[in-house]
DONU-73770 format. One record per residue (C-alpha): z, x, y; residue number from 1. Coordinates in Angstrom, 3 decimals. Each point is the difference from the previous one (the first is absolute). Layout:
<atoms>
Z/X/Y/NUM $
...
</atoms>
This chain:
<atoms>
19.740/2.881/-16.493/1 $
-1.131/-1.465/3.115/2 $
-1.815/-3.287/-0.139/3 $
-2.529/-2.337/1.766/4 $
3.008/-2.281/0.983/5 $
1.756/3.088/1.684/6 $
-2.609/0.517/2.143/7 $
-0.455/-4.127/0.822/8 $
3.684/0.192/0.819/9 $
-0.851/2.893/2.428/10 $
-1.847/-1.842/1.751/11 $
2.178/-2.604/0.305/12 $
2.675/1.949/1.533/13 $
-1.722/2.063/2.888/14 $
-3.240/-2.478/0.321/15 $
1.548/-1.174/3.353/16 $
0.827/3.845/1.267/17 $
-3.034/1.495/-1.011/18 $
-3.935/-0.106/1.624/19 $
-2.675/-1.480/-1.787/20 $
-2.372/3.046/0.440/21 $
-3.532/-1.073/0.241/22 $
-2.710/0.806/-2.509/23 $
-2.759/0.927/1.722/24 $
-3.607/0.000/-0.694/25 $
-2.288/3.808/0.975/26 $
-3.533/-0.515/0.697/27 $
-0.549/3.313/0.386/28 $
1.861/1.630/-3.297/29 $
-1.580/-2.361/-1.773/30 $
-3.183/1.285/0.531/31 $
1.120/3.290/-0.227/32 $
1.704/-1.004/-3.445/33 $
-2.692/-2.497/-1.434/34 $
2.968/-1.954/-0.975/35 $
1.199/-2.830/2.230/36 $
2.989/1.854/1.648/37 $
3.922/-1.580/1.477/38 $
2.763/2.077/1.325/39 $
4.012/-1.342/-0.507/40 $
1.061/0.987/3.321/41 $
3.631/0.357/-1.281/42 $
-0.047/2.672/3.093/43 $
0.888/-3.047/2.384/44 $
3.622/-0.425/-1.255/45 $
2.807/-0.027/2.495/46 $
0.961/3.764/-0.823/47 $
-3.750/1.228/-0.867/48 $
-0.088/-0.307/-4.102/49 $
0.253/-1.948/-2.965/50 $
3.249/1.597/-0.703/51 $
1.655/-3.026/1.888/52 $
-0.559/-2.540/-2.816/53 $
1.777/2.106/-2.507/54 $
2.870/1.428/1.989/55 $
0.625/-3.740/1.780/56 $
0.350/-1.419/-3.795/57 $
2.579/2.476/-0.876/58 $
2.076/-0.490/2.614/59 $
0.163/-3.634/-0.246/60 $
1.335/0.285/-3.290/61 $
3.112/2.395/1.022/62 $
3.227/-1.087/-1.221/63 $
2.191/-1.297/2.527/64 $
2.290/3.725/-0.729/65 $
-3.326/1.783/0.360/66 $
-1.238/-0.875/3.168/67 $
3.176/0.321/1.934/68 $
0.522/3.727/-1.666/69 $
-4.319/0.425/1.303/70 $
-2.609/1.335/-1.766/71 $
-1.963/3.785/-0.026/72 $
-3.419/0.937/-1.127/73 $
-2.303/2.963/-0.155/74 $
-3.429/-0.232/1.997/75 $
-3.002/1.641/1.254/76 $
0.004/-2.568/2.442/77 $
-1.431/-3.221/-0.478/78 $
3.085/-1.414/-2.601/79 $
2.056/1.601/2.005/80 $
-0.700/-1.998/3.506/81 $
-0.606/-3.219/-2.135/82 $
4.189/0.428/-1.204/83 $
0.544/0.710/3.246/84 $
-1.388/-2.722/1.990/85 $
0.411/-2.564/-2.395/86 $
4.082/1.410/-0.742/87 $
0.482/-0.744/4.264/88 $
-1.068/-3.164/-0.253/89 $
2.324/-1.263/-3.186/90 $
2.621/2.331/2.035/91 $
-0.079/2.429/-3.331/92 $
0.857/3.719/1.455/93 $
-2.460/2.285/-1.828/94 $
-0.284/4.023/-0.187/95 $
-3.318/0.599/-0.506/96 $
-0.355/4.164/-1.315/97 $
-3.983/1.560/0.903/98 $
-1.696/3.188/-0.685/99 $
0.563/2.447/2.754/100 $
-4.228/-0.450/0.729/101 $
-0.150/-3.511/-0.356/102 $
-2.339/-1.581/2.443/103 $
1.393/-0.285/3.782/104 $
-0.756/-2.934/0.490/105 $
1.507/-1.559/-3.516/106 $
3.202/1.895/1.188/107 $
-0.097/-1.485/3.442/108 $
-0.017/-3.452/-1.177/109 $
2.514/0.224/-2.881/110 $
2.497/0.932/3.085/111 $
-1.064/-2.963/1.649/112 $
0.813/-2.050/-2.311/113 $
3.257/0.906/-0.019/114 $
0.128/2.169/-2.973/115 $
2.082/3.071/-0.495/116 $
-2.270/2.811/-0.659/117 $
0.348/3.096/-1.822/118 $
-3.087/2.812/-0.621/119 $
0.279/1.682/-3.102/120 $
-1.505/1.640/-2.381/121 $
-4.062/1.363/0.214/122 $
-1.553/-3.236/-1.557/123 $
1.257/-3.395/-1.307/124 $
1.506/1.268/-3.028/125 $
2.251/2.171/1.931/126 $
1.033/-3.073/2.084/127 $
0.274/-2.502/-3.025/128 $
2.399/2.923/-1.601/129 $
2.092/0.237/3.294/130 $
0.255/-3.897/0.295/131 $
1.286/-0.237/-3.372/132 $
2.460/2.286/0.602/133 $
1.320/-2.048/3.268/134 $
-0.442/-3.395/-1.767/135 $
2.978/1.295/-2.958/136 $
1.880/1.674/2.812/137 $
-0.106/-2.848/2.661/138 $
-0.149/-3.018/-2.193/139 $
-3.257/-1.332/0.879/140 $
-2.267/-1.847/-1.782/141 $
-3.350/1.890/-0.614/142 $
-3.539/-1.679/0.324/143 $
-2.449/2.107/-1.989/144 $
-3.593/-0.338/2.038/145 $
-1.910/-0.675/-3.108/146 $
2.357/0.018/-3.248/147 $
1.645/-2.977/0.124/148 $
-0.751/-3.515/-1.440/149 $
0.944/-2.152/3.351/150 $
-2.073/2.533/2.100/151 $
-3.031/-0.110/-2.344/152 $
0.037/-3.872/-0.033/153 $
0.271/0.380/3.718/154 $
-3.381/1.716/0.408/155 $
-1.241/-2.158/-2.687/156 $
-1.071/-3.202/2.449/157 $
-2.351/1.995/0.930/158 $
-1.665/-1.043/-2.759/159 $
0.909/-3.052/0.510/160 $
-1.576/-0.171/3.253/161 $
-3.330/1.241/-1.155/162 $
-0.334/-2.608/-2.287/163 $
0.451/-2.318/1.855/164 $
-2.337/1.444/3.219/165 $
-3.244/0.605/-3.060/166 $
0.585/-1.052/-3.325/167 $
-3.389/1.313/-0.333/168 $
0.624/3.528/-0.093/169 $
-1.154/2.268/-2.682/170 $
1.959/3.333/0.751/171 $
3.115/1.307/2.816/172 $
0.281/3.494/0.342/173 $
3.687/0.974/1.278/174 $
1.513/3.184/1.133/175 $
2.648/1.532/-2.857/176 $
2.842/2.472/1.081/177 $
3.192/-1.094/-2.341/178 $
-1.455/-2.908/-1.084/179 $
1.826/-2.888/1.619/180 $
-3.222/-1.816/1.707/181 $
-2.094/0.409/-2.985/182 $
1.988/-0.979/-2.862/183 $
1.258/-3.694/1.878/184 $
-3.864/-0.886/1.436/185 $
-1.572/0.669/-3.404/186 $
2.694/-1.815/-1.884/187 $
-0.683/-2.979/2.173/188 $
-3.601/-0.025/-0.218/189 $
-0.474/1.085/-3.545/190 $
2.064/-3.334/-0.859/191 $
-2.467/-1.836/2.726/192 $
-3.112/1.647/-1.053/193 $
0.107/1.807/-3.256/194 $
-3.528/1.018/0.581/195 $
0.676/1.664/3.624/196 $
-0.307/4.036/0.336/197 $
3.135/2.262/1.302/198 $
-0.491/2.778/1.168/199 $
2.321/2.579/1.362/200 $
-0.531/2.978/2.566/201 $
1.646/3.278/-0.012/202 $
-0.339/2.790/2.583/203 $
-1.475/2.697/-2.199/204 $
2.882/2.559/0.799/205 $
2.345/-2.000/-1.235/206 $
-1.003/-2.405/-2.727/207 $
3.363/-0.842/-1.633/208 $
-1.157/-3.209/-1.577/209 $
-2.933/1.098/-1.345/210 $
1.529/3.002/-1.696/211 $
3.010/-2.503/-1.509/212 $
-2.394/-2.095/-1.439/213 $
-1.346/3.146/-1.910/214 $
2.643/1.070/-1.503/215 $
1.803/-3.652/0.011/216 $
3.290/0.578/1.928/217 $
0.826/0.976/3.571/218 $
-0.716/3.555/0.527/219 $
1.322/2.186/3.560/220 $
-2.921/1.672/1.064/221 $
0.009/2.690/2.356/222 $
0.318/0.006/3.997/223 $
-2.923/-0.466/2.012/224 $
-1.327/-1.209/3.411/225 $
-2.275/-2.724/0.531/226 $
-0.804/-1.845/2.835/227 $
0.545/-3.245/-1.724/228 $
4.021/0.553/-0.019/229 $
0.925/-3.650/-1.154/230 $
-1.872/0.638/-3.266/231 $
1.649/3.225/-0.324/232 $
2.428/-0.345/-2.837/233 $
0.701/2.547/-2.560/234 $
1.395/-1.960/-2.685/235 $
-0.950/-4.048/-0.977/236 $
2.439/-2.701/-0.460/237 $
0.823/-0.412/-3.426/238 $
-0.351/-3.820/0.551/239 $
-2.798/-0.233/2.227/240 $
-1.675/2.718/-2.647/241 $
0.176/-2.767/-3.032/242 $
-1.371/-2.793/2.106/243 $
-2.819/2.602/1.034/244 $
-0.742/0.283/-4.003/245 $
-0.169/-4.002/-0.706/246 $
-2.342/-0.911/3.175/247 $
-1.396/3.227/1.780/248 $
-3.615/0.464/-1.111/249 $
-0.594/3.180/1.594/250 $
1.389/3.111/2.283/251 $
-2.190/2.239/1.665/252 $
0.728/2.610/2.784/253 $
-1.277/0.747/3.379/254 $
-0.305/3.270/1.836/255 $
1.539/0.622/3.606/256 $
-3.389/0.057/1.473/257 $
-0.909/-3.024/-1.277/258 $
2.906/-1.669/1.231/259 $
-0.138/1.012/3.499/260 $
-3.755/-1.114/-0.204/261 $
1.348/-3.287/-0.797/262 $
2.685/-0.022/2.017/263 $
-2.823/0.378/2.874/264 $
-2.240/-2.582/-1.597/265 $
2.998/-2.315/0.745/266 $
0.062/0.959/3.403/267 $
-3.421/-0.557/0.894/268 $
-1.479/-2.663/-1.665/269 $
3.568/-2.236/-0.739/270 $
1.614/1.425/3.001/271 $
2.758/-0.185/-2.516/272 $
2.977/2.499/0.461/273 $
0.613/0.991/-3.662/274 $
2.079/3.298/-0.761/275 $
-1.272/2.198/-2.876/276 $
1.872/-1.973/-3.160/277 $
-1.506/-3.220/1.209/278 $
-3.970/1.476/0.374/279 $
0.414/0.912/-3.537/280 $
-1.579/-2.668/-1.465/281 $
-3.207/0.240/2.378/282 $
-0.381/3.634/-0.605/283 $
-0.134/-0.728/-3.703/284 $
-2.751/-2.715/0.611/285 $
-1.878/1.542/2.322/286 $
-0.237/3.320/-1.722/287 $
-0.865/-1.853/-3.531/288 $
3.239/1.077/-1.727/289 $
-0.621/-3.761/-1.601/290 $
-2.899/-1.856/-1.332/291 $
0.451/-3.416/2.043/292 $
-3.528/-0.851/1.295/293 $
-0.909/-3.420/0.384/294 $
3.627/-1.090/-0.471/295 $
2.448/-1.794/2.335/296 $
3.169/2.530/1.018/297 $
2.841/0.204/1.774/298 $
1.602/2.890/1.103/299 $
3.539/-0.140/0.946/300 $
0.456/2.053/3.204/301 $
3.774/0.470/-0.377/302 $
1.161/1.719/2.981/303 $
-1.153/0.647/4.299/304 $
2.613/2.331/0.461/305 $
-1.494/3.832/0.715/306 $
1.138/2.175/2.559/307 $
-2.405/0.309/2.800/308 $
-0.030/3.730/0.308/309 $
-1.311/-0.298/-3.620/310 $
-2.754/-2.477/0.859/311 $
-1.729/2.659/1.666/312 $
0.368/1.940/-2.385/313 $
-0.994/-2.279/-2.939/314 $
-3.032/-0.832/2.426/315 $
-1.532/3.408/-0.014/316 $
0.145/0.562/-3.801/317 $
-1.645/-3.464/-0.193/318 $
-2.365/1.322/1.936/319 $
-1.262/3.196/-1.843/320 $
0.635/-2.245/-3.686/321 $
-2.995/-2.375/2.118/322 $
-1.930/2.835/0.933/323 $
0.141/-0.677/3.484/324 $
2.019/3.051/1.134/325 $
-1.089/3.604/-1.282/326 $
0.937/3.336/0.413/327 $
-1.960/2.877/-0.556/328 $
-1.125/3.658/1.424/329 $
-3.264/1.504/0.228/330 $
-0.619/4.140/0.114/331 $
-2.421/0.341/2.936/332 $
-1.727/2.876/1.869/333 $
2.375/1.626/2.935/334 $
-2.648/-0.639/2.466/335 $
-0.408/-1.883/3.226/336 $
-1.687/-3.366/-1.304/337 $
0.820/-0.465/-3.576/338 $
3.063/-1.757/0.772/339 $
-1.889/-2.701/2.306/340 $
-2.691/-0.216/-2.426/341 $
2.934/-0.652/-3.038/342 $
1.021/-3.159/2.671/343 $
-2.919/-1.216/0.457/344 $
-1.304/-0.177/-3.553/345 $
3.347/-2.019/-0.897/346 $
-0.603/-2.346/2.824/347 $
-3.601/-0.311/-1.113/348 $
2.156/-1.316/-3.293/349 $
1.420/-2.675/1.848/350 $
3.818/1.879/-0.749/351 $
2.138/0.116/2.856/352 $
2.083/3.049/0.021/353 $
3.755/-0.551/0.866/354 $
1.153/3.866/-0.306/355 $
-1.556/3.512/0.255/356 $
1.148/3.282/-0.324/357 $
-1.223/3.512/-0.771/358 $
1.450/2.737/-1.720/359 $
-1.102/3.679/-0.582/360 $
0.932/2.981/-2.303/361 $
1.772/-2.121/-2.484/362 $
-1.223/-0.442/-3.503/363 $
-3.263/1.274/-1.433/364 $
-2.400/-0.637/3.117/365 $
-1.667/3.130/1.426/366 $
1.061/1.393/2.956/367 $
-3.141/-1.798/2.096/368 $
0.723/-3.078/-1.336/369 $
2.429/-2.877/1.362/370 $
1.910/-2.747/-2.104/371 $
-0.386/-3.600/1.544/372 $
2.618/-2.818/-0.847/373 $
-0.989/-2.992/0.645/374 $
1.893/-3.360/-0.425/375 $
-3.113/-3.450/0.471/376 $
-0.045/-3.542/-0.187/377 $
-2.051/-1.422/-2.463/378 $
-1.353/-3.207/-1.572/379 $
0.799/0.218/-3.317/380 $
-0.013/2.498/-3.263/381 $
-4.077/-0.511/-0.046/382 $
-0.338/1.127/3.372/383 $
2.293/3.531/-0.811/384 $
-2.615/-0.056/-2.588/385 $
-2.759/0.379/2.099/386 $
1.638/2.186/2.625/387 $
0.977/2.446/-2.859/388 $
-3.448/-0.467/-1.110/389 $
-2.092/0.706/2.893/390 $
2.576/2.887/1.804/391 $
-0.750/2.251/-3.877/392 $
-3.706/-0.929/0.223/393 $
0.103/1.127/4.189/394 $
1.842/3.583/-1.343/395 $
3.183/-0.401/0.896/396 $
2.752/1.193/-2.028/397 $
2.336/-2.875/-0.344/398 $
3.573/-0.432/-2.145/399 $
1.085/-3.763/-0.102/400 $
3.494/-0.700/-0.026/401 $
0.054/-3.549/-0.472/402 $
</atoms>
């Protein structure tokens, strides 16, 4: 079983190759949290992710025989461009395999690393299957992302790092997909801190770790999408799931919209680039998934690396999940006027709509009667409160969509 002095010799090896991401202190989620609030901003590695610490400590302890035969893995992305870019510079060749829909961007950069790249398979179970496969028929050493000793140690001084940065802190919330990140920092800080709370984060649609822990084994749970795709593992580590039973406190799950909330939250008060795995932690803060007030917390924001055609995305579902982008329609008289005085009532509401559109002889309206879309800018879920309020109290028909 993996041990404190793994991890210390982790560090050791790739302390010189690896940034010493900041810990850094939020004003503002503090207050929002009532719990003094730091973020791990593991996002600022070379190659965008934690993964680096883990993949780096494997590959400086290849055999001689295994590095000049090279090494494979299976990735969603962010393990995958850490062997990459870290393989180039020790002059390791490395065939990285990817889900066909991995990220763009995560694809981009494993290339320019130097990687070979294959896309296979529909998620990263497919791709860990195919790289198997090419690692008995080519010879090459495999490096599991998360089930493996010398990776988990790897992502381990983490912990380390924390420690050190606030030995002070009373809880560190960390986003779980096979286990890897989890298992090494609580290991480390349990043994620094018995007292200190860990607590893991699971994107709701997929929450492998959580449902291993129930029945006490790894369990392959079904396909599903999420927007967090570096947390989106169907099956634990075996070895990262007993380390998760000795130190792991607690697992809770977060929904998509609550991610991409966070995600935004990141954006705009941070101005912090996090990608949907790595706003984990905040969405299960913010959103009271854990009962933390008044205590000091880290969150460990493991990876920057989202594709930018999802930010936009992402940023409009954080939106609605805020309340400050609805949708709804209103049935309305087919009459010159009622349309202008619709408007004008919403503007007297201080919403600012973005999109209109009318419809007729669809549905159940009469055939005088018109359906208005409308798409506004708002402040906030309590002012959609008021605007539904005050349009049903004015007459208007009105169906809320979000």
């Amino acid at each position: 079983m993996l041990s404190f002095v793994d991890v210390e010799e982790a560090r050791r090896r790739i302390r010189d190759q690896i940034y010493l991401s900041p810990l850094s202190y939020s004003e503002t989620i503090s207050r929002m949290s009532n719990s003094e609030v730091f973020f791990k901003l593991d996002n600022l590695q070379m190659t965008g992710s934690f993964k680096e610490r883990g993949a780096l400590n494997r590959l400086l302890t290849l055999t001689t025989d295994e590095a000049e035969h090279g090494v494979i893995a299976a990735s969603a992305g962010n393990h995958g461009m850490a062997v990459a870019f870290h393989s180039q510079r020790l002059n390791v060749e490395s065939t990285i395999v990817m889900p066909v829909h991995a990220p763009l961007i995560k694809v981009g950069r494993v290339r320019l690393y130097g990687a070979q790249t294959i896309l296979h398979g529909e998620d990263y179970d497919e791709a860990f299957t195919e790289a198997q496969r090419l690692s008995h028929e080519r010879g090459l050493t495999f490096l599991h992302a998360f089930n493996d000793p010398t990776i988990i140690a790897g992502q381990g001084t983490i912990g380390l790092e924390l420690y050190e940065q606030n030995s002070h802190l009373d809880a560190v919330i960390v986003p779980v997909g096979g286990g890897g990140l989890i298992a090494g920092t609580a290991l480390v800080l349990k043994v620094l801190n018995p007292n200190i709370r860990i607590i893991g984060v699971q994107a709701e649609a997929i929450p492998s770790m959580k449902a291993a822990l129930e029945i006490g084994a790894p369990i392959r749970l079904a396909p599903a999408t999420t927007i967090a795709d570096g947390i989106a593992v169907r099956k634990v580590g075996e070895i990262a799931l007993e380390l998760v039973k000795q130190h792991v406190d607690e697992i809770v799950t977060v929904t998509e919209g609550e991610i991409a909330n966070a995600v935004l939250l990141l954006l705009e008060i941070e101005k912090t680039v996090a990608e949907g795995a790595a706003a984990a932690p905040l969405a299960a803060l913010i959103n009271k998934k854990v009962s933390l007030r008044d205590k000091n917390i880290a969150l460990i924001v493991s990876g920057g690396n989202i594709d930018v055609n999802l930010i936009s995305r992402i940023i409009e579902k954080g939106l609605i999940q805020e309340g400050r982008l609805s949708r709804f329609s209103v049935v309305i008289s087919d009459r010159p006027g009622n349309l202008a005085r619709l408007t004008q009532r919403i503007a007297d509401l201080d919403a600012n709509i973005l999109q209109i559109g009318q419809s007729r002889g669809f549905g159940r309206i009469a055939i005088d009667q018109t359906e208005v879309e409308l798409v506004v800018e708002t402040a906030g879920l309590d002012h959609v409160e008021r605007i539904r309020n005050q349009l049903s109290k004015d007459g208007f028909q009105v169906r809320w969509e979000s």
